[in-house]
N, C-alpha and C positions, 0 to 999 in steps of 0.2 A: 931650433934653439934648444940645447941642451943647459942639464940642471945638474947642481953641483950632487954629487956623490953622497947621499944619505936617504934614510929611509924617512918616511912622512908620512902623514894622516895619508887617510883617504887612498887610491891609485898609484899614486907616486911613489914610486921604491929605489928608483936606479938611475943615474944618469942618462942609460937608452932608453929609459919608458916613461911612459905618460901614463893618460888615463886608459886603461887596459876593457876590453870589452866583457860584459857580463858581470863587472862593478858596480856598487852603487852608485860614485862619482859618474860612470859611464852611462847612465841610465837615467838621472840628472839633468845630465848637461844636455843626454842625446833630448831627452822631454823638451827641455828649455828654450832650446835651439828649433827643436821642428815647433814648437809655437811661436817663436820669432820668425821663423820663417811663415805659417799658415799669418800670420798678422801682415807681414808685408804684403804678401802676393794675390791676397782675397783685399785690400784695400786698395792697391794699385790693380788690378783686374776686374776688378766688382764693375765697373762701366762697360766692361767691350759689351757680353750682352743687352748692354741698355742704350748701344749705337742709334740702332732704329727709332727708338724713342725720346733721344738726345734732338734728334733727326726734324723729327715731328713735331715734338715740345718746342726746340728754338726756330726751328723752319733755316734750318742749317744744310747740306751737300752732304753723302756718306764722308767724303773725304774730309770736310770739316769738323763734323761731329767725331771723329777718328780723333784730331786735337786731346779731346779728354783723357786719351792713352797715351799720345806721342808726346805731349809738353810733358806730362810725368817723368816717362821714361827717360824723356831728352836732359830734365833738371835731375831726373837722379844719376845717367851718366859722367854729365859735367862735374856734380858734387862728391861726386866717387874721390876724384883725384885729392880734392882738397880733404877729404873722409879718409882717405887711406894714409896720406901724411900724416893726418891729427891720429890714427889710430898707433903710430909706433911712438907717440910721445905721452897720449892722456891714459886713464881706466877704460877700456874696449864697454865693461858692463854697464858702466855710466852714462856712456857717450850711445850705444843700444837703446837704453831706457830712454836717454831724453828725443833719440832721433823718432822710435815709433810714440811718443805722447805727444811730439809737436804732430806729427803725421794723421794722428789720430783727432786731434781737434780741428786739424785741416778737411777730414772727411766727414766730420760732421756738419762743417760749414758749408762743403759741398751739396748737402740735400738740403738748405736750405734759402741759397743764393736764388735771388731772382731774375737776374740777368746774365745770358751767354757769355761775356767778358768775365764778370765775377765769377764763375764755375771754372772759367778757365785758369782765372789766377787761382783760383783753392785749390785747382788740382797743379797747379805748377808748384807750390808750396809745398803740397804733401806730397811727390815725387824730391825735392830737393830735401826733405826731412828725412826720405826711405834714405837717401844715400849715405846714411849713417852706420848703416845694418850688413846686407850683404858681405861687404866687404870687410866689415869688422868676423862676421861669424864665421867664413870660410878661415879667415886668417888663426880666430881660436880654434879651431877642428883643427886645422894646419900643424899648430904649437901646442895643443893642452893633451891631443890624443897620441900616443905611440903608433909608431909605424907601421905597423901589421892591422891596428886597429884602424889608421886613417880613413882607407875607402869607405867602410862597412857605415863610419861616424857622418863623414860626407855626404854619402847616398842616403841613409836617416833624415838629416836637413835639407838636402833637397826636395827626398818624401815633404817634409812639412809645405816647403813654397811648392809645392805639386796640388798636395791638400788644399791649401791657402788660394791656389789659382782658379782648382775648380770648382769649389762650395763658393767660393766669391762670383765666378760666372753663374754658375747653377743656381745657390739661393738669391740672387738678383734677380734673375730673369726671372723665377718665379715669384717672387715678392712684387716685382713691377708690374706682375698682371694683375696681382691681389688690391695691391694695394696704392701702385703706380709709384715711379724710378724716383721719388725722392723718399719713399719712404722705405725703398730699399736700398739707397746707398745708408741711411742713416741707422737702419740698420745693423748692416756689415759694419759698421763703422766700430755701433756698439760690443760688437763679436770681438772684433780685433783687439779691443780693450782689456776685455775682461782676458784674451790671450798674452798679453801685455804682463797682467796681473800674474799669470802663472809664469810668465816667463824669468821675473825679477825675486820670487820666491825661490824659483829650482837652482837657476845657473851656480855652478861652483867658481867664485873668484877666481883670475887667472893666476897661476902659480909660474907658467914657466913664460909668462911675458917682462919682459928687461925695459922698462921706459927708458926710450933718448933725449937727450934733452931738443929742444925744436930748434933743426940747424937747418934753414930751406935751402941752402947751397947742396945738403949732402941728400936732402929731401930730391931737388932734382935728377942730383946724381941716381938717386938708384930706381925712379923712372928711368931716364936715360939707360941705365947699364941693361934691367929688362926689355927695353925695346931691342937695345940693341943682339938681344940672343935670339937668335934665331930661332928657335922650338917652339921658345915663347910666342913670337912675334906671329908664327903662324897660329898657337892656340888661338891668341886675342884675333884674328880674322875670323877665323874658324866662329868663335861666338859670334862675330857678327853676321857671317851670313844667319848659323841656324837659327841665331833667334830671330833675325828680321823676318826669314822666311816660316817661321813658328807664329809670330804676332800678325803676319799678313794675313796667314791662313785665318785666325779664329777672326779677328775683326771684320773681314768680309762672310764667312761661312754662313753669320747671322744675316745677312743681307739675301744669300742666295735661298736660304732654307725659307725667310718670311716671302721671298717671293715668286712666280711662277718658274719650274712649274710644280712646287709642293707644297707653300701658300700656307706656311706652319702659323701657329699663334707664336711668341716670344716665349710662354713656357717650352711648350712641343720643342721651339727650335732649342733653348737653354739645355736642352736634357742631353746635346749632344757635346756637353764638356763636360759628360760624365765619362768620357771618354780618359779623360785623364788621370782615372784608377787607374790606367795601364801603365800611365808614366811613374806613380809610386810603386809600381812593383820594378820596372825597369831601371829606374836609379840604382836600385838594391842588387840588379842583377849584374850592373855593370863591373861590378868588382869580379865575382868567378869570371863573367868574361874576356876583361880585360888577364885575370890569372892563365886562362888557358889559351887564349890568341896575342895575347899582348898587346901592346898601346894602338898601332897603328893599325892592326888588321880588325881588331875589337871597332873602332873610329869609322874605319870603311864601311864593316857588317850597318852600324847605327845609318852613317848617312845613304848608304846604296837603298834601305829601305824606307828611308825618308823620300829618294829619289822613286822610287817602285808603289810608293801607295798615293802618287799624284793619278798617277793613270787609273785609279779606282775613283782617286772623287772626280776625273772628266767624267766618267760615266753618268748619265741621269737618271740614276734609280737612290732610291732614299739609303734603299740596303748598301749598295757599294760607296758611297757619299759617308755610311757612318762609319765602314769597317776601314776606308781609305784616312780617314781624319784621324782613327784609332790606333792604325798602323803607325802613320805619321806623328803621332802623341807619343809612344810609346820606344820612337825609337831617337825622337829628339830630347828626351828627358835621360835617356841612355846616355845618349852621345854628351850632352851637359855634366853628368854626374864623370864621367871620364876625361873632359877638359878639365873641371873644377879639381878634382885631384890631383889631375899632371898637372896643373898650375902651383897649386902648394910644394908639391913634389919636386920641380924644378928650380924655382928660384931659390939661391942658398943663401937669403939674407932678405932681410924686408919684406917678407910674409904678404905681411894686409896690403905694402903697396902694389904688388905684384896681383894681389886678389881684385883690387879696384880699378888697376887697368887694364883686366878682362872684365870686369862687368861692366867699363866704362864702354869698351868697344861692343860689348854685348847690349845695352839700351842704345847705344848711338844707332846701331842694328835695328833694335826695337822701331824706334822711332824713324829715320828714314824709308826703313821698307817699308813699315805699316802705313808711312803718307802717301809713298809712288805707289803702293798696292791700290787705295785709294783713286790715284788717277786713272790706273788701270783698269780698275772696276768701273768706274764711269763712263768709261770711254770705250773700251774692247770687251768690257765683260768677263764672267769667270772663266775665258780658256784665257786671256790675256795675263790674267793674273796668275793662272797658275804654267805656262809659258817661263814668268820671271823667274818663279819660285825654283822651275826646275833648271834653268842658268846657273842660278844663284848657288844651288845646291850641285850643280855639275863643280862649281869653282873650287867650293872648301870639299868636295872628294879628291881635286888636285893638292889640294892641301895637307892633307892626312897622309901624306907620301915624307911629308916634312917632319913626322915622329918618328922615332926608333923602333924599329920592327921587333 
C-alpha cells in the first residue's frame, strides 16, 4: 500500500518507503511489536510445560490435558478470519490493545478456576482474544516498513513470539515446581501485561493504513481471491503441517523427558525450550538466506532439517534428544519467518487478510496435530509420534516445490 508523494515526520519520505531500518520509528515499532509478540506466545504457551501437572491436578489423559493448548489455538484460528476482516476496516493499534487486555485477564482467571471445564473455557477465551494480534502485526510490518526493510522487521517479531514462547514454557515450568502451575500461569500472566504496557507506549500509529468501509461481500471476496492463488495456498499448508508438527513435538517432549527412561523433574525437563534461542537467531537469519538461495530452496534447507533432526530425538540418550529438539526449533522458526514474509510479499491487496489466513491454517495445524499427537503418544508411544511428524513434514517438502526458485 503505497503513500501519496511528500515528505513527513518520522521514516516516511517517499511514496516507495516506509519505515526504513536503523530509524528511530524503526526501532519503536521493531521494540513494540517484539513485546506484542513475547505477550501472545508466553500466554498462549505458558501451559504446554504444565501438561503433566494439568494431568495430575485434574486426573485428566496427556491427550486431554493437551486441550489447554489446542481450544487456544483452535479459537484463535477460527477468530483470525473475522480479525483480519475487522483489521482492514477499524485502528490495527486499538484493536491489538484491546485483543491482549481481554487475553490478559483471561489468563489470570486461568490460575485461578477450580474446575477442569472452567480452565477450559479461560483458556478458549483467551486464545479467541490472541486472534486479534498476529494477524494484525504481520500486516503492519507488511505496510508500515519499506521493502528492503521487510524481512529484517519480520524476523524481529517473530524473535519476540520466539522470546514469548520460550520464557513462557521455561519460567512456568519452573515457577510450578516452586510454587506449583497456578501460581505460575498467574504469573506469566502478570509478565504479559506489564509487556502490554510497553507495547502501547512505543507503537508509532499506522500511517500508510487506508480504512475500508466494512463491505463483507468484498471481505469474502478477498479470502476467496487468496485462496484461490496458488503460492499462497500452498504457503497456508505449509504453516499447517510445520506448526502442527512444531506443537506435537514440544507438548509430548515434556511427557517423554518426566518419564522413563530420564525421569526428569518438570523444571530439568522445562530447561529444554531453552532450546528456542536458536529460533530467535534463525528468524533473523532467514532473510540473508532466503537472499542468497531464494524462496524455495531457502524453505527446503529449513524443512529437510526439520526432517534430519527427528532421527536424533528417536535416539535414547538425553544429549541427542536435546540437540535433535534444537535442530528442530531452529529450523522451524526459520522456515516460519520465510512463510510469514512471502505472505505479505505476495498478496497485492488485503494485507491482514491474507496474514490471518495463514495463521488461521497455522493453529488449525497447531491444534489437530497436537490432539492426534496426543493419541499417538498413548497409544504407540514416541516412535509413533514421531513416525507422523516425519509424514507430515515429508508433505510440506513436497510443497516448497510450489514457490519460485
Amino acid at each position: 500500500m503505497s503513500l501519496p508523494e511528500h515528505k513527513s515526520l518520522g521514516a516516511f519520505t517517499t511514496q516507495e518507503t516506509g519505515i526504513r531500518q536503523h530509524t528511530p520509528d524503526y526501532w519503536r515499532a521493531s521494540l513494540a511489536l517484539f513485546c506484542a509478540g513475547y505477550a501472545t506466545f508466553s500466554l498462549l504457551y505458558c501451559v504446554q510445560p504444565l501438561l503433566p501437572a494439568l494431568a495430575r491436578s485434574f486426573n485428566v489423559s496427556a491427550a486431554s490435558s493437551s486441550l489447554t493448548l489446542s481450544l487456544s489455538t483452535l479459537a484463535l484460528a477460527f477468530g483470525l478470519l473475522p480479525a483480519g476482516a475487522l483489521a482492514e476496516v477499524v485502528s490495527r493499534k486499538r484493536m491489538m490493545l484491546l485483543a491482549l487486555s481481554i487475553a490478559g485477564a483471561a489468563a489470570l482467571l486461568s490460575a485461578v478456576v477450580p474446575h477442569w471445564s472452567a480452565l477450559l473455557a479461560s483458556r478458549l477465551v483467551l486464545g479467541f482474544a490472541l486472534s486479534g494480534l498476529p494477524a494484525l502485526a504481520m500486516a503492519y510490518v507488511s505496510e508500515e516498513f519499506d521493502k528492503p526493510t521487510l524481512p529484517a522487521a519480520m524476523g524481529l517479531y517473530i524473535s519476540g513470539t520466539v522470546l514469548g514462547g520460550m520464557l513462557g514454557r521455561t519460567f512456568s515450568a519452573i515457577l510450578a515446581d516452586v510454587l506449583g502451575w497456578r501460581w505460575a500461569m498467574g504469573i506469566m500472566a502478570g509478565l504479559a501485561l506489564f509487556a502490554l504496557i510497553v507495547f502501547v507506549i512505543l507503537l508509532p500509529p499506522a500511517k500508510a493504513f487506508k480504512p475500508q468501509s466494512l463491505n463483507i461481500r468484498k471481505l469474502i471476496g478477498n479470502f476467496l481471491s487468496h485462496l484461490r492463488t496458488p503460492e499462497l495456498r500452498s504457503l497456508f499448508m505449509m504453516g499447517f503441517l510445520l506448526m502442527g508438527c512444531f506443537v506435537a513435538m514440544f507438548n509430548y517432549v515434556s511427557f517423554r523427558l518426566e518419564g522413563p527412561p530420564f525421569s526428569l523433574s518438570s523444571t530439568v525437563a522445562g530447561l529444554l525450550f531453552l532450546t528456542y534461542l536458536g529460533g530467535i537467531f534463525s528468524a533473523r537469519l532467514a532473510a540473508p538466506l532466503r537472499a542468497r538461495l531464494g524462496q524455495m530452496r531457502a524453505l527446503q534447507c529449513s524443512v529437510v532439517t526439520m526432517l534430519a533432526s527427528l532421527s536424533l530425538c528417536a535416539l535414547p540418550s538425553l544429549y541427542a534428544l536435546t540437540v535433535g529438539v534444537g535442530l528442530f526449533t531452529f529450523s522451524f522458526f526459520a522456515a516460519h519467518s520465510l512463510i510469514s514474509a512471502q505472505v505479505g510479499s505476495t498478496a497485492p491487496s488485503a494485507k491482514a487478510q491474507a496474514s490471518s489466513l495463514y495463521l488461521c491454517f497455522y493453529y488449525l495445524g497447531s491444534s489437530t496435530v497436537g490432539y492426534v499427537g496426543g493419541y499417538l503418544w498413548q497409544h504407540g508411544g514416541w516412535y509413533s509420534l514421531l513416525a507422523l511428524l516425519s509424514a507430515l513434514l515429508a508433505l510440506s517438502l513436497v510443497l516448497t516445490r510450489k514457490q519460485q526458485p
